[in-house]
C-alpha positions in Angstrom: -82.5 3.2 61.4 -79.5 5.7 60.3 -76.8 3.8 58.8 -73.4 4.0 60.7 -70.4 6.3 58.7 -67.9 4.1 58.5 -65.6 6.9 57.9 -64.6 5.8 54.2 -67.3 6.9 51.4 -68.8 3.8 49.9 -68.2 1.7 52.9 -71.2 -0.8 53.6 -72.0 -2.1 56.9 -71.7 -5.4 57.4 -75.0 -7.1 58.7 -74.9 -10.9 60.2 -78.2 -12.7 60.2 -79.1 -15.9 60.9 -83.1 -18.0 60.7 -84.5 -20.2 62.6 -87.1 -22.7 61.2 -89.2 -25.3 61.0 -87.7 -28.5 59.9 -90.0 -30.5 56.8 -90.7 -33.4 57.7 -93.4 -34.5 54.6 -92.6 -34.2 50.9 -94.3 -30.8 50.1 -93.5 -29.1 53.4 -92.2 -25.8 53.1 -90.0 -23.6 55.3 -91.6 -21.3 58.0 -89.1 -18.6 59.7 -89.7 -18.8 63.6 -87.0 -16.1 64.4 -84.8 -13.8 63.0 -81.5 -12.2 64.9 -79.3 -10.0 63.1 -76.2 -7.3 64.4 -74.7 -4.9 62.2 -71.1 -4.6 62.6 -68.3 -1.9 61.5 -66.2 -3.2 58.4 -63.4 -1.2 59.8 -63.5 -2.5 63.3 -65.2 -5.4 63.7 -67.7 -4.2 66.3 -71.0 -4.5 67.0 -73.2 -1.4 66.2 -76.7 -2.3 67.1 -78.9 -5.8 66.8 -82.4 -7.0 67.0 -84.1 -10.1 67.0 -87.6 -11.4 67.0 -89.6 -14.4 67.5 -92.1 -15.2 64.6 -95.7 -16.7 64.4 -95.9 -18.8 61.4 -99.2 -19.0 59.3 -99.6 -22.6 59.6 -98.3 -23.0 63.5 -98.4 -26.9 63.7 -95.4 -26.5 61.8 -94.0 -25.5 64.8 -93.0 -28.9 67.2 -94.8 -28.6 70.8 -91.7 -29.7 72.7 -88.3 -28.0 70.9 -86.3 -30.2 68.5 -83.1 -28.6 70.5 -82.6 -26.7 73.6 -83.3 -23.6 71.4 -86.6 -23.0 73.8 -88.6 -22.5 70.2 -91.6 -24.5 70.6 -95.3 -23.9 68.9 -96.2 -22.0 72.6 -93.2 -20.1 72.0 -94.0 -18.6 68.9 -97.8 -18.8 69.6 -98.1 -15.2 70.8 -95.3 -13.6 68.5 -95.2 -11.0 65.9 -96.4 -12.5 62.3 -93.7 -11.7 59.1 -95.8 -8.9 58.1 -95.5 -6.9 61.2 -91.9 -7.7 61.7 -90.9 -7.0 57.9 -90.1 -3.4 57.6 -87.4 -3.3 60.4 -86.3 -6.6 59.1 -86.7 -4.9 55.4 -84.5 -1.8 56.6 -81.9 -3.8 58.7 -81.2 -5.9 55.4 -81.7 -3.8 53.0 -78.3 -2.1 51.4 -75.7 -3.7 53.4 -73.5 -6.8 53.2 -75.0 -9.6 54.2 -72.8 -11.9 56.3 -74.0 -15.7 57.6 -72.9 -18.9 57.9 -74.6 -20.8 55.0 -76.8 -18.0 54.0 -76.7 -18.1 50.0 -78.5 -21.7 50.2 -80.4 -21.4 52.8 -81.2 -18.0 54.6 -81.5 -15.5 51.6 -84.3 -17.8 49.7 -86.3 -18.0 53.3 -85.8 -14.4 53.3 -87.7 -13.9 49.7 -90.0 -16.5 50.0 -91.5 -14.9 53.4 -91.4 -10.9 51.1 -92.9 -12.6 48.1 -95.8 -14.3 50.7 -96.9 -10.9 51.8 -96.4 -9.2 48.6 -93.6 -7.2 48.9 -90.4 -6.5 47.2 -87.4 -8.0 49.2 -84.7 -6.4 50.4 -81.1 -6.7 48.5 -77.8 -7.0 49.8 -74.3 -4.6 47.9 -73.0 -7.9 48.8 -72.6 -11.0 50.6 -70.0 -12.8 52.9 -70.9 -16.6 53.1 -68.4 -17.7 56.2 -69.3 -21.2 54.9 -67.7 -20.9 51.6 -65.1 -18.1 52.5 -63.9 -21.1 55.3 -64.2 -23.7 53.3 -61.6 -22.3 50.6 -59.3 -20.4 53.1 -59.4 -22.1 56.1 -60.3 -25.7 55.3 -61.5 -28.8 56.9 -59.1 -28.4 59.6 -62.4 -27.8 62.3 -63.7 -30.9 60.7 -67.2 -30.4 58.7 -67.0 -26.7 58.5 -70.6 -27.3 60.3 -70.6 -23.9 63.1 -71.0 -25.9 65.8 -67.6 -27.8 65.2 -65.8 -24.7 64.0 -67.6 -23.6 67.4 -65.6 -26.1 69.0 -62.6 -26.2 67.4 -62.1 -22.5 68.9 -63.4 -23.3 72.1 -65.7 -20.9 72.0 -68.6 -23.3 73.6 -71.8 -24.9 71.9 -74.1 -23.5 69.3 -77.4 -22.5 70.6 -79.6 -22.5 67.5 -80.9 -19.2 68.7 -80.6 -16.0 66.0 -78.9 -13.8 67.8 -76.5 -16.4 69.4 -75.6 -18.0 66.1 -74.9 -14.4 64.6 -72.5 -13.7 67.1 -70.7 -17.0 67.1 -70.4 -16.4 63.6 -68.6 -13.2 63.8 -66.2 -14.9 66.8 -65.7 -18.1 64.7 -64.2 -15.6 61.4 -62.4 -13.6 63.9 -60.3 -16.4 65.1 -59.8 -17.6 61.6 -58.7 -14.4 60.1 -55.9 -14.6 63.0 -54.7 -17.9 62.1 -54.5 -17.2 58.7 -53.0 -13.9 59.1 -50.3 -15.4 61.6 -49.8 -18.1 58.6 -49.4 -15.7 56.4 -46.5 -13.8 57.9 -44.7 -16.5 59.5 -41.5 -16.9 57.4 -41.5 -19.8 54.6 -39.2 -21.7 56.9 -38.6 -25.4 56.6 -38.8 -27.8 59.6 -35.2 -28.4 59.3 -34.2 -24.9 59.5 -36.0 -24.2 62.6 -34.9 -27.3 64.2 -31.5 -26.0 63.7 -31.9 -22.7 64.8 -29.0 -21.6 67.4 -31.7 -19.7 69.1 -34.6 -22.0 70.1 -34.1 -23.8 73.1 -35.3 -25.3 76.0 -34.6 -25.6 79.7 -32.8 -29.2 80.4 -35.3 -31.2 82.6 -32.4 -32.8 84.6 -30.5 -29.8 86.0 -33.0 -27.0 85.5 -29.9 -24.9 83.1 -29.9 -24.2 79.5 -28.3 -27.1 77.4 -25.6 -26.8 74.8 -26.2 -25.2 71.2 -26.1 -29.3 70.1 -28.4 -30.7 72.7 -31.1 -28.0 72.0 -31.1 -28.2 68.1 -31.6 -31.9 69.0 -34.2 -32.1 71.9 -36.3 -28.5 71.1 -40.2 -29.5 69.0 -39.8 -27.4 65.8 -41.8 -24.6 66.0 -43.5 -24.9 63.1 -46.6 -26.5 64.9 -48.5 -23.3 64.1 -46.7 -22.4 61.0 -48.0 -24.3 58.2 -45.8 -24.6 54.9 -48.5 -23.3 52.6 -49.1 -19.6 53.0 -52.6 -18.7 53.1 -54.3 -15.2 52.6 -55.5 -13.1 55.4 -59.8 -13.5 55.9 -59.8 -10.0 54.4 -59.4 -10.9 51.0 -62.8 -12.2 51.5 -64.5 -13.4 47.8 -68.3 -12.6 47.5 -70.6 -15.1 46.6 -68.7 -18.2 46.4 -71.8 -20.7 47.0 -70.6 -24.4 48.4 -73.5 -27.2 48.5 -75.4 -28.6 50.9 -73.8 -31.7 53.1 -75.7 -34.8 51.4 -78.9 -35.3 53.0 -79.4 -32.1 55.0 -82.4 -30.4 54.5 -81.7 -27.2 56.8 -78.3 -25.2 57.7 -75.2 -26.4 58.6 
Protein backbone atom coordinates (compact mmCIF):
# COMPACT_ATOMS: atom_id res chain seq x y z
CA UNK A 1 0.00 0.00 0.00
CA UNK A 2 1.74 3.62 -0.74
CA UNK A 3 1.12 5.88 2.01
CA UNK A 4 -0.95 9.04 0.99
CA UNK A 5 1.39 12.71 1.02
CA UNK A 6 -0.41 14.55 3.10
CA UNK A 7 1.30 17.55 1.70
CA UNK A 8 3.15 18.50 5.12
CA UNK A 9 6.48 16.37 5.81
CA UNK A 10 5.96 14.29 8.91
CA UNK A 11 2.30 14.13 8.57
CA UNK A 12 0.87 10.63 9.49
CA UNK A 13 -2.25 9.28 8.16
CA UNK A 14 -4.78 8.72 10.27
CA UNK A 15 -6.11 5.01 10.29
CA UNK A 16 -9.65 4.09 12.14
CA UNK A 17 -10.07 0.49 13.04
CA UNK A 18 -12.40 -1.17 14.77
CA UNK A 19 -12.73 -5.54 15.98
CA UNK A 20 -15.27 -7.58 16.15
CA UNK A 21 -15.18 -10.56 18.64
CA UNK A 22 -16.24 -13.22 20.36
CA UNK A 23 -17.76 -12.50 23.69
CA UNK A 24 -16.18 -14.87 26.95
CA UNK A 25 -18.55 -16.40 28.38
CA UNK A 26 -16.35 -19.01 30.90
CA UNK A 27 -13.62 -17.91 33.23
CA UNK A 28 -10.47 -18.65 31.02
CA UNK A 29 -12.07 -17.73 27.69
CA UNK A 30 -10.00 -15.62 25.68
CA UNK A 31 -10.75 -13.12 22.88
CA UNK A 32 -10.91 -14.33 19.15
CA UNK A 33 -11.06 -11.48 16.30
CA UNK A 34 -13.93 -12.35 13.83
CA UNK A 35 -13.37 -9.23 11.62
CA UNK A 36 -11.43 -6.42 11.13
CA UNK A 37 -12.55 -2.97 9.17
CA UNK A 38 -10.25 -0.18 9.00
CA UNK A 39 -10.18 3.38 6.54
CA UNK A 40 -7.42 5.57 6.44
CA UNK A 41 -8.32 9.09 6.37
CA UNK A 42 -6.35 12.47 5.50
CA UNK A 43 -5.30 14.46 8.69
CA UNK A 44 -5.70 17.53 6.69
CA UNK A 45 -9.12 16.92 5.37
CA UNK A 46 -10.89 14.55 7.02
CA UNK A 47 -11.51 12.15 4.08
CA UNK A 48 -11.47 8.83 3.38
CA UNK A 49 -8.53 7.53 1.36
CA UNK A 50 -8.99 3.79 0.99
CA UNK A 51 -10.52 0.86 3.48
CA UNK A 52 -10.65 -2.81 3.82
CA UNK A 53 -12.20 -5.12 5.87
CA UNK A 54 -12.26 -8.90 6.36
CA UNK A 55 -14.14 -11.51 8.04
CA UNK A 56 -11.86 -13.96 10.17
CA UNK A 57 -11.94 -17.74 10.97
CA UNK A 58 -10.97 -18.26 14.55
CA UNK A 59 -8.78 -21.31 15.58
CA UNK A 60 -11.28 -22.52 18.00
CA UNK A 61 -14.70 -21.74 15.86
CA UNK A 62 -17.26 -22.74 18.57
CA UNK A 63 -16.27 -19.59 20.01
CA UNK A 64 -18.14 -18.22 17.41
CA UNK A 65 -22.25 -18.26 18.45
CA UNK A 66 -24.44 -20.21 15.62
CA UNK A 67 -27.20 -17.60 15.58
CA UNK A 68 -25.46 -13.81 15.94
CA UNK A 69 -25.54 -12.18 19.46
CA UNK A 70 -26.71 -8.85 17.39
CA UNK A 71 -27.98 -8.18 13.95
CA UNK A 72 -24.20 -7.91 12.97
CA UNK A 73 -24.86 -11.23 10.51
CA UNK A 74 -21.45 -12.72 12.25
CA UNK A 75 -22.36 -16.18 13.15
CA UNK A 76 -19.94 -19.46 13.34
CA UNK A 77 -21.26 -20.13 9.36
CA UNK A 78 -20.25 -16.75 8.81
CA UNK A 79 -16.82 -16.89 9.60
CA UNK A 80 -16.63 -20.68 8.80
CA UNK A 81 -15.21 -20.23 5.29
CA UNK A 82 -13.07 -17.00 6.02
CA UNK A 83 -9.52 -16.07 5.85
CA UNK A 84 -7.54 -17.23 9.14
CA UNK A 85 -5.23 -14.20 11.02
CA UNK A 86 -2.35 -15.52 9.38
CA UNK A 87 -3.41 -14.97 5.96
CA UNK A 88 -5.00 -11.68 6.61
CA UNK A 89 -2.00 -10.33 8.74
CA UNK A 90 0.30 -8.65 6.40
CA UNK A 91 -2.28 -6.26 4.77
CA UNK A 92 -3.62 -5.84 8.28
CA UNK A 93 0.27 -5.51 9.44
CA UNK A 94 0.85 -2.78 6.59
CA UNK A 95 -2.49 -0.88 7.01
CA UNK A 96 -1.59 -0.47 10.82
CA UNK A 97 1.72 -0.23 10.79
CA UNK A 98 3.24 3.58 11.05
CA UNK A 99 0.09 5.60 11.23
CA UNK A 100 -2.12 6.95 13.93
CA UNK A 101 -4.32 4.77 15.07
CA UNK A 102 -7.82 6.22 15.74
CA UNK A 103 -10.89 4.08 17.50
CA UNK A 104 -13.41 4.30 19.86
CA UNK A 105 -12.07 2.43 22.96
CA UNK A 106 -9.09 1.06 21.28
CA UNK A 107 -6.15 1.41 23.98
CA UNK A 108 -8.23 -1.16 26.27
CA UNK A 109 -9.61 -3.11 24.06
CA UNK A 110 -8.55 -3.23 20.26
CA UNK A 111 -4.71 -2.68 20.41
CA UNK A 112 -4.20 -5.84 22.99
CA UNK A 113 -6.54 -8.10 20.48
CA UNK A 114 -4.34 -6.80 17.94
CA UNK A 115 -0.93 -8.14 19.69
CA UNK A 116 -2.31 -11.08 21.12
CA UNK A 117 -3.54 -12.39 17.50
CA UNK A 118 0.68 -11.12 16.09
CA UNK A 119 2.22 -12.81 19.14
CA UNK A 120 -0.16 -16.21 18.29
CA UNK A 121 1.30 -16.51 14.90
CA UNK A 122 4.71 -15.42 15.86
CA UNK A 123 5.21 -12.26 14.51
CA UNK A 124 6.17 -8.86 15.46
CA UNK A 125 3.06 -6.50 15.67
CA UNK A 126 2.60 -3.56 14.05
CA UNK A 127 3.01 0.03 16.00
CA UNK A 128 1.22 3.04 15.81
CA UNK A 129 3.36 7.16 15.72
CA UNK A 130 0.37 7.56 17.71
CA UNK A 131 -3.03 7.10 18.84
CA UNK A 132 -6.46 8.94 18.99
CA UNK A 133 -8.81 7.17 21.56
CA UNK A 134 -12.37 9.05 20.60
CA UNK A 135 -13.41 7.52 23.97
CA UNK A 136 -11.05 9.39 26.12
CA UNK A 137 -10.59 12.49 23.83
CA UNK A 138 -14.78 12.69 24.34
CA UNK A 139 -14.93 11.98 27.51
CA UNK A 140 -12.57 14.99 28.62
CA UNK A 141 -13.75 17.49 25.82
CA UNK A 142 -17.02 16.77 25.13
CA UNK A 143 -18.51 15.13 28.17
CA UNK A 144 -21.33 13.06 29.24
CA UNK A 145 -23.68 15.23 27.41
CA UNK A 146 -24.60 12.04 24.77
CA UNK A 147 -25.05 10.11 27.92
CA UNK A 148 -22.50 6.98 28.47
CA UNK A 149 -20.10 8.13 25.90
CA UNK A 150 -20.99 4.31 24.72
CA UNK A 151 -20.92 4.92 20.33
CA UNK A 152 -24.14 3.81 20.01
CA UNK A 153 -25.58 6.70 22.21
CA UNK A 154 -23.18 9.29 20.92
CA UNK A 155 -24.55 7.60 17.66
CA UNK A 156 -27.82 8.78 18.74
CA UNK A 157 -27.26 11.80 20.20
CA UNK A 158 -26.22 13.04 16.50
CA UNK A 159 -28.81 11.37 14.87
CA UNK A 160 -26.72 9.73 12.86
CA UNK A 161 -28.82 6.18 13.23
CA UNK A 162 -27.90 2.83 15.08
CA UNK A 163 -24.57 1.15 15.48
CA UNK A 164 -24.18 -1.94 13.50
CA UNK A 165 -21.39 -3.77 15.23
CA UNK A 166 -19.94 -4.40 11.85
CA UNK A 167 -15.92 -3.13 11.37
CA UNK A 168 -16.32 -1.11 8.72
CA UNK A 169 -19.63 0.45 9.90
CA UNK A 170 -18.36 1.29 13.40
CA UNK A 171 -15.06 2.93 11.79
CA UNK A 172 -17.10 5.19 9.93
CA UNK A 173 -19.54 6.16 12.56
CA UNK A 174 -16.65 6.90 14.52
CA UNK A 175 -15.11 9.38 12.24
CA UNK A 176 -18.98 11.01 11.81
CA UNK A 177 -19.51 10.93 15.69
CA UNK A 178 -15.86 13.22 16.14
CA UNK A 179 -16.82 15.29 13.22
CA UNK A 180 -19.89 16.57 14.83
CA UNK A 181 -18.17 17.03 18.09
CA UNK A 182 -15.29 18.92 16.83
CA UNK A 183 -18.16 21.35 15.39
CA UNK A 184 -19.86 21.79 18.58
CA UNK A 185 -16.90 22.51 20.39
CA UNK A 186 -15.42 24.66 17.84
CA UNK A 187 -18.80 26.73 17.64
CA UNK A 188 -18.36 26.79 21.68
CA UNK A 189 -15.33 27.97 21.47
CA UNK A 190 -15.93 31.04 19.41
CA UNK A 191 -19.19 32.01 20.54
CA UNK A 192 -18.50 35.19 22.66
CA UNK A 193 -18.29 34.72 26.69
CA UNK A 194 -21.72 36.30 26.87
CA UNK A 195 -23.96 36.06 29.88
CA UNK A 196 -27.64 35.03 29.61
CA UNK A 197 -28.62 38.40 30.64
CA UNK A 198 -26.71 40.18 28.11
CA UNK A 199 -28.23 38.42 25.32
CA UNK A 200 -31.57 38.57 26.67
CA UNK A 201 -31.20 42.21 26.46
CA UNK A 202 -29.75 42.55 23.25
CA UNK A 203 -31.70 45.39 21.08
CA UNK A 204 -31.18 43.13 18.23
CA UNK A 205 -32.71 39.65 18.86
CA UNK A 206 -36.22 39.51 18.30
CA UNK A 207 -39.03 37.73 17.36
CA UNK A 208 -42.20 38.04 15.19
CA UNK A 209 -45.36 38.92 17.54
CA UNK A 210 -47.72 35.82 17.25
CA UNK A 211 -50.80 38.09 17.49
CA UNK A 212 -50.41 40.55 14.63
CA UNK A 213 -47.67 38.80 12.53
CA UNK A 214 -45.24 42.50 12.97
CA UNK A 215 -42.18 42.93 14.86
CA UNK A 216 -42.74 43.94 18.59
CA UNK A 217 -41.22 46.82 20.48
CA UNK A 218 -37.35 46.99 21.61
CA UNK A 219 -39.15 46.17 25.32
CA UNK A 220 -41.53 43.39 24.41
CA UNK A 221 -38.69 41.51 22.46
CA UNK A 222 -35.91 41.73 25.18
CA UNK A 223 -38.81 40.27 27.34
CA UNK A 224 -40.57 37.51 25.19
CA UNK A 225 -37.21 36.43 22.78
CA UNK A 226 -35.40 32.61 24.42
CA UNK A 227 -31.86 33.71 25.05
CA UNK A 228 -29.81 32.41 22.61
CA UNK A 229 -27.40 30.88 24.51
CA UNK A 230 -29.06 27.46 24.13
CA UNK A 231 -26.07 26.35 22.11
CA UNK A 232 -23.58 28.63 23.66
CA UNK A 233 -22.47 27.07 26.78
CA UNK A 234 -20.62 29.45 29.43
CA UNK A 235 -17.47 27.27 29.67
CA UNK A 236 -15.31 27.56 26.62
CA UNK A 237 -14.12 24.39 25.44
CA UNK A 238 -11.16 23.60 22.96
CA UNK A 239 -11.69 22.67 19.42
CA UNK A 240 -11.38 18.45 18.86
CA UNK A 241 -8.01 19.39 17.25
CA UNK A 242 -6.20 19.79 20.20
CA UNK A 243 -6.59 16.16 20.43
CA UNK A 244 -4.26 14.49 23.52
CA UNK A 245 -2.62 11.08 22.63
CA UNK A 246 -3.04 8.32 24.78
CA UNK A 247 -5.27 9.43 27.46
CA UNK A 248 -6.64 5.85 28.51
CA UNK A 249 -10.27 5.97 30.44
CA UNK A 250 -11.50 2.54 32.12
CA UNK A 251 -13.76 0.11 31.24
CA UNK A 252 -17.68 0.76 32.31
CA UNK A 253 -17.98 -1.69 35.50
CA UNK A 254 -18.85 -5.00 34.41
CA UNK A 255 -18.17 -4.94 30.69
CA UNK A 256 -16.11 -7.40 29.30
CA UNK A 257 -15.91 -6.13 25.59
CA UNK A 258 -16.06 -2.41 23.91
CA UNK A 259 -18.18 0.28 24.60
Amino acid sequence: MEAYNSGKEGVAEIVFFDLETNVPNRAGQRFWILEFGAIVVCPQKLVELESYSTLIRPKDLSVASLKPSRCDGISRAAVANAPSFEQVADKIFTILNGRVWAGHNIQRFDCIRIKEAFAEIGRPAPEPVGMIDSLGVLTEKFGRRAGNMKMASLATYFGLGQQKHRSLDDVRMNLEVLKHCATVLFLESSLPNLSIAKWQGSPTIMTRSRTNGKFPSREEASRKSPPITSIAYQRKSPPITSIGYQRTVPYTRGSLGKV
